[in-house]
FIVEX-137016 format. One record per atom (N, C-alpha, C, O): x, y, z; atom name; residue number from 1. Coordinates in Angstrom, 3 decimals. Layout:
rec xx:X, yy:Y, zz:Z, a:CA, k:NUM $
...
END
This chain:
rec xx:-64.367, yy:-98.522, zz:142.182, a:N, k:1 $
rec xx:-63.733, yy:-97.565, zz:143.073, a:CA, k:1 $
rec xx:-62.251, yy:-97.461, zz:142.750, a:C, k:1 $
rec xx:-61.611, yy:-98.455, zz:142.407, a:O, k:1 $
rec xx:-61.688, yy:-96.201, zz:142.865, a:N, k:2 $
rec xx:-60.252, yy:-96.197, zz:142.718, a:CA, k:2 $
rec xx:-59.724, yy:-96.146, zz:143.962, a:C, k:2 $
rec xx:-60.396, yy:-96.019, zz:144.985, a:O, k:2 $
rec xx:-58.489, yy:-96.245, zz:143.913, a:N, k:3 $
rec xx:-57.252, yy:-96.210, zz:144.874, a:CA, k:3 $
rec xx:-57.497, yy:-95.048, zz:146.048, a:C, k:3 $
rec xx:-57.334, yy:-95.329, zz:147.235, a:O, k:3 $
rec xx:-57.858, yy:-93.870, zz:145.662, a:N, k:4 $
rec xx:-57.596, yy:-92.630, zz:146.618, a:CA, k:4 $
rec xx:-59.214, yy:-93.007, zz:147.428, a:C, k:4 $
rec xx:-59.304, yy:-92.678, zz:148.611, a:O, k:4 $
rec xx:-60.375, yy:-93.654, zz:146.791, a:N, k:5 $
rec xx:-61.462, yy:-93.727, zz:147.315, a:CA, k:5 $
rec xx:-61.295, yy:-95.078, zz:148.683, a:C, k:5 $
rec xx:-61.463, yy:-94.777, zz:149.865, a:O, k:5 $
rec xx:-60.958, yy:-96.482, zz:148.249, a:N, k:6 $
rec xx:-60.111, yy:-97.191, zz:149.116, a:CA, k:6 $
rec xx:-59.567, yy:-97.159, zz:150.174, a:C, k:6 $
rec xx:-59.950, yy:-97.595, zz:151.259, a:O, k:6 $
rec xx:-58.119, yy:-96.338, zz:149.738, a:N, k:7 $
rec xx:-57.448, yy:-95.386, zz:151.221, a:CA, k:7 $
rec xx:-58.296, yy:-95.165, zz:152.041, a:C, k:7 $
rec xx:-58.372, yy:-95.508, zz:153.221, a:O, k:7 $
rec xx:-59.217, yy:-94.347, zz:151.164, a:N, k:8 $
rec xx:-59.993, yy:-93.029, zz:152.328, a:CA, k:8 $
rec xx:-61.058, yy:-94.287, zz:153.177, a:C, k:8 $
rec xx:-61.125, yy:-94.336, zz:154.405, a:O, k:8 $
rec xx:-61.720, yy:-95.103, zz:152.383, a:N, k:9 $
rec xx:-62.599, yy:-95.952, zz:153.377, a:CA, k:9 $
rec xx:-62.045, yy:-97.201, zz:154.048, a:C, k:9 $
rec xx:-62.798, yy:-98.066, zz:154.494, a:O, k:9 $
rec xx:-60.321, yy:-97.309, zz:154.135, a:N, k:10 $
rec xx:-59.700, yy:-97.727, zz:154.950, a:CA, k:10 $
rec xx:-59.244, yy:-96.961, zz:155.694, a:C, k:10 $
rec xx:-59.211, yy:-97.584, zz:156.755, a:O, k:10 $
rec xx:-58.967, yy:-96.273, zz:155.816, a:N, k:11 $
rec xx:-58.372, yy:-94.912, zz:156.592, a:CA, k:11 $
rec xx:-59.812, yy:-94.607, zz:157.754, a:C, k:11 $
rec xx:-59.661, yy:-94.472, zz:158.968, a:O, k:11 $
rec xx:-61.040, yy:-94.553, zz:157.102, a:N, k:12 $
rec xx:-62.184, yy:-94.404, zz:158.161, a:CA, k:12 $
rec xx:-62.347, yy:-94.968, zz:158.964, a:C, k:12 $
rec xx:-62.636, yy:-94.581, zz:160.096, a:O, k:12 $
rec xx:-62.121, yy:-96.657, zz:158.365, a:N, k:13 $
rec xx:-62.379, yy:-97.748, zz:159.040, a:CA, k:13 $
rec xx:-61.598, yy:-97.557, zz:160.779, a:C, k:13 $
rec xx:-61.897, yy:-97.644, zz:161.970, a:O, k:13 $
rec xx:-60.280, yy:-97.203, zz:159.748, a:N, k:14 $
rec xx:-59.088, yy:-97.451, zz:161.224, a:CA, k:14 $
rec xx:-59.688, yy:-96.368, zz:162.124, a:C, k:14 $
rec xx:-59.830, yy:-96.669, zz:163.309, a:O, k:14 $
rec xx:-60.017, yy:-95.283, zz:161.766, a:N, k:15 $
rec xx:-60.759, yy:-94.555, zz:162.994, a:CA, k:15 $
rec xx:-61.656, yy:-94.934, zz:163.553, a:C, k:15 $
rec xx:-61.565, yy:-94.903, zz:164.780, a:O, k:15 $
rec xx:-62.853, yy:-95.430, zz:162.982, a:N, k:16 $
rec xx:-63.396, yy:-96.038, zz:163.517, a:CA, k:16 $
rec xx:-63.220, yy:-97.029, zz:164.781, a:C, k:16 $
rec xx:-63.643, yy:-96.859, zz:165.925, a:O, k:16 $
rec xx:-62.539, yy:-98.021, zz:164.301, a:N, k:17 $
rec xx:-62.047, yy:-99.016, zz:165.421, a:CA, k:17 $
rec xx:-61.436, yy:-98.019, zz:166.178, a:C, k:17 $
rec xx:-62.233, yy:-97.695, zz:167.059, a:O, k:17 $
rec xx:-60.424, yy:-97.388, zz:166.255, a:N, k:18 $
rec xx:-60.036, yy:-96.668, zz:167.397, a:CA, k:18 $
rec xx:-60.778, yy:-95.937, zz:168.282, a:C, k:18 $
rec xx:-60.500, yy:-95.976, zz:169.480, a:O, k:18 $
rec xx:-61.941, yy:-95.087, zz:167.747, a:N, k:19 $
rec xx:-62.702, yy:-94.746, zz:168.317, a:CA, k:19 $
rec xx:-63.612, yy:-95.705, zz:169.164, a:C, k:19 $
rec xx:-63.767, yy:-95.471, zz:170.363, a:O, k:19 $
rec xx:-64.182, yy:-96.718, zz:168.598, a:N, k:20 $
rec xx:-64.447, yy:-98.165, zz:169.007, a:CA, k:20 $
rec xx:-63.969, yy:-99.082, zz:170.277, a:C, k:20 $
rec xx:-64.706, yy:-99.815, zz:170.936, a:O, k:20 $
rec xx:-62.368, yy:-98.844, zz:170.496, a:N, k:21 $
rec xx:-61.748, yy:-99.188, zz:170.936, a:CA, k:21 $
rec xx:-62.356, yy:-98.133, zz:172.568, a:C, k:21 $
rec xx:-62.902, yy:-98.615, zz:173.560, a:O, k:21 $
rec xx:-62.034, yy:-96.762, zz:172.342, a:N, k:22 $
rec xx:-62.051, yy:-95.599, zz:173.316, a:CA, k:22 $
rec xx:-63.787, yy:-96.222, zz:174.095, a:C, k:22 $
rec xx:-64.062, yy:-96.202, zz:175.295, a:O, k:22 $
rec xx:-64.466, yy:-96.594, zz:173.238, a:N, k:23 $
rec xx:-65.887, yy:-96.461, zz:173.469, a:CA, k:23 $
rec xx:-66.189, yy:-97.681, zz:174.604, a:C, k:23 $
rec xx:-66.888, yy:-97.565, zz:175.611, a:O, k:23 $
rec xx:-65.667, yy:-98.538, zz:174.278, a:N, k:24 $
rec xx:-65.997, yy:-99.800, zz:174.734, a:CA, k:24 $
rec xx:-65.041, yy:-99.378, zz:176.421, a:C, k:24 $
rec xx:-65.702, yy:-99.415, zz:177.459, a:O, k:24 $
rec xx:-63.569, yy:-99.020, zz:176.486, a:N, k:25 $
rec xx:-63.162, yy:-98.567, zz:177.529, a:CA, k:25 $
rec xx:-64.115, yy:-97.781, zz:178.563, a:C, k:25 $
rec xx:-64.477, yy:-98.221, zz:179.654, a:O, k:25 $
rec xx:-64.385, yy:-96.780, zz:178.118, a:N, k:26 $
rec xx:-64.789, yy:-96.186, zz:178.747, a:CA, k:26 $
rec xx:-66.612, yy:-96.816, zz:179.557, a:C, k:26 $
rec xx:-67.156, yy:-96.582, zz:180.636, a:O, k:26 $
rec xx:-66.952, yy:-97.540, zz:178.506, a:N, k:27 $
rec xx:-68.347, yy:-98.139, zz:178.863, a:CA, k:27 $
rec xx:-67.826, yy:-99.112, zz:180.042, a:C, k:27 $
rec xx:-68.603, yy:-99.233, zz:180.989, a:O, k:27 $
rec xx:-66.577, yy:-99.838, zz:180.102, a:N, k:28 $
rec xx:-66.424, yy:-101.089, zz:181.093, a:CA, k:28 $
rec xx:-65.765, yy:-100.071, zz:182.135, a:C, k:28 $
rec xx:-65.141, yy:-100.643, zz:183.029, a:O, k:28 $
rec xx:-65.782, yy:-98.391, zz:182.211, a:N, k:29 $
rec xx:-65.275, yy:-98.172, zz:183.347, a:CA, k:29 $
rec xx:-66.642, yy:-97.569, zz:183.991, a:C, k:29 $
rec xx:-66.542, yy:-97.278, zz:185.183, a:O, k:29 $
rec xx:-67.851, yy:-97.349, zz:183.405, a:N, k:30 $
rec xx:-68.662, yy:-97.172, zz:183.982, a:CA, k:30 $
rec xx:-69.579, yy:-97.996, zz:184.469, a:C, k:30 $
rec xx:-70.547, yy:-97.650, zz:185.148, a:O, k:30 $
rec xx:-69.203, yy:-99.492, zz:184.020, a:N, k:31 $
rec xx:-69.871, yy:-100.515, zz:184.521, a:CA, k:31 $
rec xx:-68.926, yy:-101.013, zz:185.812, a:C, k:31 $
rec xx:-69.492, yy:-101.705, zz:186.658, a:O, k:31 $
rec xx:-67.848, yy:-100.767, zz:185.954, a:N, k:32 $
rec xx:-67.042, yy:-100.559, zz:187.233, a:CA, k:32 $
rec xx:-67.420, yy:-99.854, zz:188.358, a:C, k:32 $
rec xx:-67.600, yy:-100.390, zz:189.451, a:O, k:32 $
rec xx:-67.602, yy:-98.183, zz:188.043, a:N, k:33 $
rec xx:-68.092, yy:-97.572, zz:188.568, a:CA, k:33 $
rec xx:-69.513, yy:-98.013, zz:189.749, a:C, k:33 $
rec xx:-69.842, yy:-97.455, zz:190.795, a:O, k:33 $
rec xx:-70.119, yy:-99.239, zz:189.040, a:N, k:34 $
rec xx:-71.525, yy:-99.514, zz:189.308, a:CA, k:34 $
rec xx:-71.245, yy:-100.041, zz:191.039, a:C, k:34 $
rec xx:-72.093, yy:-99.813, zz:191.902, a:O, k:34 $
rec xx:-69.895, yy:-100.783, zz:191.353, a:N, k:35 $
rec xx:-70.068, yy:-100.882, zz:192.777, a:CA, k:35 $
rec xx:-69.630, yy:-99.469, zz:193.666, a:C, k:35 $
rec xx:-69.620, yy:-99.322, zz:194.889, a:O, k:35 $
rec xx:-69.361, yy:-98.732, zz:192.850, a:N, k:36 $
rec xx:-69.429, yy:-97.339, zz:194.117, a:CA, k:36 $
rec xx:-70.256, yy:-96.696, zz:194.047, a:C, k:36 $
rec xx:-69.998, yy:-95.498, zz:193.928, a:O, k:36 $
rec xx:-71.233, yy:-96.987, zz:194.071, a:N, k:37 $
rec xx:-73.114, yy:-96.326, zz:193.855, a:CA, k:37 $
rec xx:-73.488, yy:-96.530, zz:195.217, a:C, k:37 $
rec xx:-72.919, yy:-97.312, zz:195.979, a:O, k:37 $
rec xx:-74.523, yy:-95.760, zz:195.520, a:N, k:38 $
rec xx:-75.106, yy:-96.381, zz:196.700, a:CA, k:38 $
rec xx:-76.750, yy:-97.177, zz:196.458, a:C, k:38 $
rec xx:-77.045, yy:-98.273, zz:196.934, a:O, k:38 $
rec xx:-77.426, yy:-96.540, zz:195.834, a:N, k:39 $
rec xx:-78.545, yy:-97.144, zz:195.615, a:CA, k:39 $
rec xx:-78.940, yy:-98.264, zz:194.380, a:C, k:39 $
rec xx:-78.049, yy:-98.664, zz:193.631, a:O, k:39 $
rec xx:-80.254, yy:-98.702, zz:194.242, a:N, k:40 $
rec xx:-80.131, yy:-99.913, zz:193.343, a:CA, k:40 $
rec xx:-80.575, yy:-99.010, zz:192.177, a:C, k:40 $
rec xx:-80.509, yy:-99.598, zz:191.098, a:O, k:40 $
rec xx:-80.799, yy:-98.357, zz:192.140, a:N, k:41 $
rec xx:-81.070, yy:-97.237, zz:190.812, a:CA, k:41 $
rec xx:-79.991, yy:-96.596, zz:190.376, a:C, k:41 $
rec xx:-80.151, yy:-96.281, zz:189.197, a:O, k:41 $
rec xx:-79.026, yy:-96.282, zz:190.776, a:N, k:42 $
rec xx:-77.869, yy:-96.009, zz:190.705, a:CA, k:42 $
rec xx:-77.016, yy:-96.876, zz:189.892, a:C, k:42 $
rec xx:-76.422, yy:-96.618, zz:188.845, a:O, k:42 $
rec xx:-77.070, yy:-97.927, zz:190.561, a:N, k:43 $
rec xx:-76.668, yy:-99.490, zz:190.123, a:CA, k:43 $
rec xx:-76.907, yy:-100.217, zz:188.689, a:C, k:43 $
rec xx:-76.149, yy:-100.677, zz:187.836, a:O, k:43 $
rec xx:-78.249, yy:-100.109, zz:188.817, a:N, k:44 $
rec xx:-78.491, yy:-100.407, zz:187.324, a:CA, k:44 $
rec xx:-78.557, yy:-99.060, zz:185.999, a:C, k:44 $
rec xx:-78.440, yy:-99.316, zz:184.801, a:O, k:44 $
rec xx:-78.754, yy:-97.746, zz:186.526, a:N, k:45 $
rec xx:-77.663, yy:-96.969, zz:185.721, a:CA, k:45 $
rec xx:-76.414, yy:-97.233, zz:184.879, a:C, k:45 $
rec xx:-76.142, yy:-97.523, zz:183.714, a:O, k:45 $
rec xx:-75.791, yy:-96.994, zz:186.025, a:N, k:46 $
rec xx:-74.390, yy:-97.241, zz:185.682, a:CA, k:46 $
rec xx:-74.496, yy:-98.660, zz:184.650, a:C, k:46 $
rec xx:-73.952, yy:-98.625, zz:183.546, a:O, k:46 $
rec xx:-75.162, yy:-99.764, zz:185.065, a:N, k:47 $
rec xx:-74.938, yy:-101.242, zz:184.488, a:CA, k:47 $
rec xx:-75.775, yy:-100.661, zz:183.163, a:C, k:47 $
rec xx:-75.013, yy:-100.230, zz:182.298, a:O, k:47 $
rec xx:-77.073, yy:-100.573, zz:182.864, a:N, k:48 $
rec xx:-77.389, yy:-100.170, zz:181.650, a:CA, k:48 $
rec xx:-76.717, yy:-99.186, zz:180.554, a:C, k:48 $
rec xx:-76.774, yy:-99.256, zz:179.326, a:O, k:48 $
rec xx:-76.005, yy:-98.162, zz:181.457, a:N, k:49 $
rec xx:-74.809, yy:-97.246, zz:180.245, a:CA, k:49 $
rec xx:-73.982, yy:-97.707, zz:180.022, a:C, k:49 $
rec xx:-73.442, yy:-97.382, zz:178.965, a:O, k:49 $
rec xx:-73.274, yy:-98.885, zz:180.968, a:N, k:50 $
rec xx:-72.247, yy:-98.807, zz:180.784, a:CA, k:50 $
rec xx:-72.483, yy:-100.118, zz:179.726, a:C, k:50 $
rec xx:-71.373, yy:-100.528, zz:179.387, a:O, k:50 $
rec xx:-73.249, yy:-100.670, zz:179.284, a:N, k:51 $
rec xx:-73.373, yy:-101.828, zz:178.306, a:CA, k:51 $
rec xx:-73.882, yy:-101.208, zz:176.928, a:C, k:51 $
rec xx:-73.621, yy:-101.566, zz:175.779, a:O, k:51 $
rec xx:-74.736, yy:-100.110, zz:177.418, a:N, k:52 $
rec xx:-74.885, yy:-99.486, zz:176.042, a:CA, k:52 $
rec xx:-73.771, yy:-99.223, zz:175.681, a:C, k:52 $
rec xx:-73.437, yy:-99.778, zz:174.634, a:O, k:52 $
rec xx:-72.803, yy:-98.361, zz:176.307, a:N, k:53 $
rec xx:-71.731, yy:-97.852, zz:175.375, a:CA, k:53 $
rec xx:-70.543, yy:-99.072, zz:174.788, a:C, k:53 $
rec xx:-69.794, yy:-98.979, zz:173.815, a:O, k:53 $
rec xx:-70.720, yy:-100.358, zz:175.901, a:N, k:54 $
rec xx:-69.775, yy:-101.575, zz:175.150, a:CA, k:54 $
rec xx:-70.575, yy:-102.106, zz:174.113, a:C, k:54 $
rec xx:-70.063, yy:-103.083, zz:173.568, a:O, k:54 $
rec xx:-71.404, yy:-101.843, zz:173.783, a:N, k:55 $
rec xx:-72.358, yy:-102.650, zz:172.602, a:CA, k:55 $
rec xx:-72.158, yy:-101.762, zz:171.611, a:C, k:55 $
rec xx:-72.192, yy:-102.122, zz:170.434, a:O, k:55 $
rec xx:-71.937, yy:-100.563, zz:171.958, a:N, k:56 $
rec xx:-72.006, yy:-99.298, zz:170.529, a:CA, k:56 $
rec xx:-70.363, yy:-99.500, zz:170.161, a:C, k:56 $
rec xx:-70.178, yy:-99.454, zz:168.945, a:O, k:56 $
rec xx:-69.397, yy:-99.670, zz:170.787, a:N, k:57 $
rec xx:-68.396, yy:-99.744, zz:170.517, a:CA, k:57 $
rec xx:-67.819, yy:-101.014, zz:169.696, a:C, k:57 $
rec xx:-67.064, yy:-100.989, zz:168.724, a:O, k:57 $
rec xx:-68.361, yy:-102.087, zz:170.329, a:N, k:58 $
rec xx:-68.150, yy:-103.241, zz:169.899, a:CA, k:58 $
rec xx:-68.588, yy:-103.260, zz:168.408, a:C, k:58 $
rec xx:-67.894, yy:-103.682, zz:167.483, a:O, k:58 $
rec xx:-69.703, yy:-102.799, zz:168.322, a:N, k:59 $
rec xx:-70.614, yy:-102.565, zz:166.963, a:CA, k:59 $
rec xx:-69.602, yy:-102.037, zz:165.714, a:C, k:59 $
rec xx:-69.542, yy:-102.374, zz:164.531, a:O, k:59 $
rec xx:-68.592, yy:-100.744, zz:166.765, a:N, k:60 $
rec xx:-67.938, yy:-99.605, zz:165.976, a:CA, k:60 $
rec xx:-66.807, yy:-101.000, zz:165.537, a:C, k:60 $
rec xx:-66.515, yy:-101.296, zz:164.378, a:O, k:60 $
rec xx:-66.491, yy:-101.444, zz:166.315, a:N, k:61 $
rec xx:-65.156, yy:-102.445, zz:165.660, a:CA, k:61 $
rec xx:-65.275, yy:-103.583, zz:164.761, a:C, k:61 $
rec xx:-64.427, yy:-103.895, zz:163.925, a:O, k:61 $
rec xx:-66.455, yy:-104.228, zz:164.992, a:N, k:62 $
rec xx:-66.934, yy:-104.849, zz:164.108, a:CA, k:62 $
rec xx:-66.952, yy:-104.485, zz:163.052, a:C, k:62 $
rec xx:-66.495, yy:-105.116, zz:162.098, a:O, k:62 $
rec xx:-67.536, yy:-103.285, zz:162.994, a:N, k:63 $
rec xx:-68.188, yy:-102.626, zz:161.273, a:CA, k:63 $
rec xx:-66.859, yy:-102.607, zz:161.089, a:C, k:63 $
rec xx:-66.497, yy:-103.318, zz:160.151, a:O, k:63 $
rec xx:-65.690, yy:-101.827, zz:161.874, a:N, k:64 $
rec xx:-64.741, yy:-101.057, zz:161.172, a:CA, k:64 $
rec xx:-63.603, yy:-102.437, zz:160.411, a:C, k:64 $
rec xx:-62.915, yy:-102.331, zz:159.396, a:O, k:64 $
rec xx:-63.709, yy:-103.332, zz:161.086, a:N, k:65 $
rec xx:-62.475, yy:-104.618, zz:160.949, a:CA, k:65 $
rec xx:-63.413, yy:-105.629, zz:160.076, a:C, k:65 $
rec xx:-62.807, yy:-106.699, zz:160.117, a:O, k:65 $
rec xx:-64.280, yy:-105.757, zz:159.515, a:N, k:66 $
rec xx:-65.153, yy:-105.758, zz:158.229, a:CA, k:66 $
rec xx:-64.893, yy:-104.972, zz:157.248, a:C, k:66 $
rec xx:-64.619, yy:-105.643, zz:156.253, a:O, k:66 $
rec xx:-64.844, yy:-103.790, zz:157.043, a:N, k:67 $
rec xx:-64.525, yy:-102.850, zz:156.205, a:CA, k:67 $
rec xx:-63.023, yy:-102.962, zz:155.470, a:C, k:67 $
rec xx:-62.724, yy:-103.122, zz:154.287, a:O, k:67 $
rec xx:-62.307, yy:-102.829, zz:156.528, a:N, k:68 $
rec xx:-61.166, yy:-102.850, zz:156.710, a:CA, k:68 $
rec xx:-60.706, yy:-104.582, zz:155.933, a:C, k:68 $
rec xx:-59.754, yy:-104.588, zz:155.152, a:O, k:68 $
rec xx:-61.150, yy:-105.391, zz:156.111, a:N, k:69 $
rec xx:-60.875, yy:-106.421, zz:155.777, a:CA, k:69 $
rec xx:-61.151, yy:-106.152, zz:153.936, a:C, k:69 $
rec xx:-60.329, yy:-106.111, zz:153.020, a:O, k:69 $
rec xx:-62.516, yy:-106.019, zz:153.929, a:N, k:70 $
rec xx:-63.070, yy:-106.398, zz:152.456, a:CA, k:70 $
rec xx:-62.386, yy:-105.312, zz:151.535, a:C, k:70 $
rec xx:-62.538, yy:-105.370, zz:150.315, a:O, k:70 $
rec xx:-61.464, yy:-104.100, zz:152.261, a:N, k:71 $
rec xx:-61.198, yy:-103.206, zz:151.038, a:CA, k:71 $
rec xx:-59.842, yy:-103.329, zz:150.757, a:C, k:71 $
rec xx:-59.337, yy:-102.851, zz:149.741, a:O, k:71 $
rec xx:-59.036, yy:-104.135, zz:151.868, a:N, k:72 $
rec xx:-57.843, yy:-104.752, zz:151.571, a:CA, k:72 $
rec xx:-57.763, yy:-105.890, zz:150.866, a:C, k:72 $
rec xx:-56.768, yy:-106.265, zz:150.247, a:O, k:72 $
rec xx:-59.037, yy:-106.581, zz:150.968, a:N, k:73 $
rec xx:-58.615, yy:-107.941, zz:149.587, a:CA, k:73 $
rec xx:-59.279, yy:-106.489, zz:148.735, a:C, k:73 $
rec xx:-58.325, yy:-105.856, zz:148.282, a:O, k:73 $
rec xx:-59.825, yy:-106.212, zz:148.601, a:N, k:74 $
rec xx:-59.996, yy:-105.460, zz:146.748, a:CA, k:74 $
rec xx:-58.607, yy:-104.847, zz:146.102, a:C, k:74 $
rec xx:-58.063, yy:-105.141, zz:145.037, a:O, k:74 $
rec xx:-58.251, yy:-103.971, zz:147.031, a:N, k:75 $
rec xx:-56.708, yy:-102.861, zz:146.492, a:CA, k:75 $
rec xx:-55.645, yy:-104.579, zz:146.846, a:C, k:75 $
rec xx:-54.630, yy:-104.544, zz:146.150, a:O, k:75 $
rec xx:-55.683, yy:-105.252, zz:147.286, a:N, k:76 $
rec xx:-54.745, yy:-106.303, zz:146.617, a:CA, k:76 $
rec xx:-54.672, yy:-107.101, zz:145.027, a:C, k:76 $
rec xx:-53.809, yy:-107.844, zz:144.560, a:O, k:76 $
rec xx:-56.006, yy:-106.579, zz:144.432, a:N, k:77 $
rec xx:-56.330, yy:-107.751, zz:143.252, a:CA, k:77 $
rec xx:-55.674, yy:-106.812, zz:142.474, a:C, k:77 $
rec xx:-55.501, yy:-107.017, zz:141.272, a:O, k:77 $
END
């Protein structure tokens, strides 16, 4: 891989995590949300989305700060 290819799949990465970052927020405000529900269906709604979306996010930062790691030792050698 060259240099401009690198950038670009460090450059993704960092979106990634940022986006990652947005994802996981927003999932722990809907697992917040879960005590102003009224019913128990409601409840575990909110608790099941709102973990899906911290698990998809978490996922997103992981991958991205992996990526991000392994293409900065390469463009260092």
């Amino acid at each position: 891989m060259n240099e401009v290819e690198i950038g670009a799949k460090i450059k993704n990465a960092q979106i990634n995590n940022a986006l990652g970052v947005f994802i996981i927020t927003f999932g722990i405000i809907v697992i917040f949300a879960m005590v102003y529900t009224e019913t128990f269906v409601q409840q575990m709604t909110d608790l099941v989305a709102g973990m899906v979306l911290v698990i998809i996010g978490g996922g997103m930062i992981w991958k991205s700060r992996r990526t991000i790691k392994k293409f900065k030792k390469t463009n260092e050698k």
